[in-house]
N, C-alpha and C positions, 0 to 999 in steps of 0.2 A: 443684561436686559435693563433697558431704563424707562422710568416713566417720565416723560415732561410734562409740566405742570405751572401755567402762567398764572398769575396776579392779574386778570380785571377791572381788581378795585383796590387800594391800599390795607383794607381792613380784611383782607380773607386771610383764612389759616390754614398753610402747608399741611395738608392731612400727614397725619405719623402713625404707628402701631404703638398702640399703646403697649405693647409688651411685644418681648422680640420674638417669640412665635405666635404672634396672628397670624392671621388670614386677609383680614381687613383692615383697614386704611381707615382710619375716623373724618368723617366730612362735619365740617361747622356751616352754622346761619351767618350769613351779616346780615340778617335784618330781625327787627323784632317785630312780634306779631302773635295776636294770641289766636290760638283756635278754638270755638266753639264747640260745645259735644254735637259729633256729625259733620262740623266740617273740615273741607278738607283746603290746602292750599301748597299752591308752588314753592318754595324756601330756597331761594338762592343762595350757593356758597360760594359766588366770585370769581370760582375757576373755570381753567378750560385746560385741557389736557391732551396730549398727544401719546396713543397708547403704542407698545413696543408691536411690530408687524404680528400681522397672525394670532393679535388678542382681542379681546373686548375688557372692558369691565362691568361689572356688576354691583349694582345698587342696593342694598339689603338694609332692613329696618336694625337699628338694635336693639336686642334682646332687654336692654335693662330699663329702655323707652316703654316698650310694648309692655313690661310685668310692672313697672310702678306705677306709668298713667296709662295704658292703655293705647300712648299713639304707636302708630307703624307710618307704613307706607301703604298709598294706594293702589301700585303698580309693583308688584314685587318678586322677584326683581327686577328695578329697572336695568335695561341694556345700553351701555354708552358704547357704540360702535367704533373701528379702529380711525374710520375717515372722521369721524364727528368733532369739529373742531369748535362750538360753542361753547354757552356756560352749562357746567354740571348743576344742574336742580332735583330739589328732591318735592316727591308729590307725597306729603303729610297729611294722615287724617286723624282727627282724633275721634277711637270711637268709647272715650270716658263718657262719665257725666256730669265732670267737671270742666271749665275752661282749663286752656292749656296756654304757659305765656313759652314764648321761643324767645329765646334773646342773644344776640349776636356773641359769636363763638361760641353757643352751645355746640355741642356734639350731637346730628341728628340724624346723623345714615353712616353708614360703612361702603366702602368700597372696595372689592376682591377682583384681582385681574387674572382672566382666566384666556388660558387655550383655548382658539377658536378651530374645529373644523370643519370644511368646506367638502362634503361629499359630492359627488355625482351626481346629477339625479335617472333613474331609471324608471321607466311607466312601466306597470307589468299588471300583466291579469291574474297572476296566483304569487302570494305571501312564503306562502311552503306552511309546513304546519310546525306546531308548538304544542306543549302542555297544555301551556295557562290558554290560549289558542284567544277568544276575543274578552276573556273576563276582566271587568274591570270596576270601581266606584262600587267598593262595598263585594264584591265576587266572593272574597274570603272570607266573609263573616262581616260582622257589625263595622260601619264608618268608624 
């Protein structure tokens, strides 16, 4: 399986695993820009990527963004579709209370390439029944 993965712009950086058993892909800015407490903004990382058939990938915030400042993402996660042949951006918010500066080749999202499936679709007037049947958002006790 392979991912392709074009240059843009001269200054984007080849996502890598930062260690040989991730999961995710680390995506950099080329652009600097700082964000606001509360706001949020596009962050381009220069790529465009051609996923292996019958994938997608996936966008997800890092973990070590969100626990020291507070940013993530605003859409999470986002879905890069298999036909989607543009630039991968990531949608950053900061919800600190400090500014936030991004500076080109940070590290600001991960990206995980996962198996897509494509079911059927069936209309039907009965589910059948279950346990948990429609509990849900708090069902089992406290959020």
């Amino acid at each position: 399986m392979t991912l392709k993965i074009k240059r843009l712009t001269p200054d984007a950086v080849i996502p890598r695993y930062a260690h040989p058993d991730d999961s995710g892909l680390d995506l950099c800015s080329i652009e600097d820009r700082v964000l606001k407490p509360g706001e949020w903004a596009r962050i381009r990382t220069g790529l465009a990527i051609a996923l292996p058939e019958g994938t997608e990938a996936q966008i997800r915030p890092r973990s070590g963004l969100a626990a020291k400042s507070a940013i993530s993402m605003l859409n999470t996660p986002g879905t890069v579709d298999e036909g989607y042949r543009g630039e991968v951006c990531i949608i950053l918010v900061n919800f600190g209370r400090e500014p936030f500066a991004i500076t080109r080749g940070m590290r600001i999202a991960q990206m995980v390439v996962c198996p897509v499936l494509r079911p059927a679709i069936e209309v039907c007037d009965d589910l059948g029944e279950t346990a948990r049947g429609s509990g849900g958002f708090g069902s089992t006790g406290v959020l």
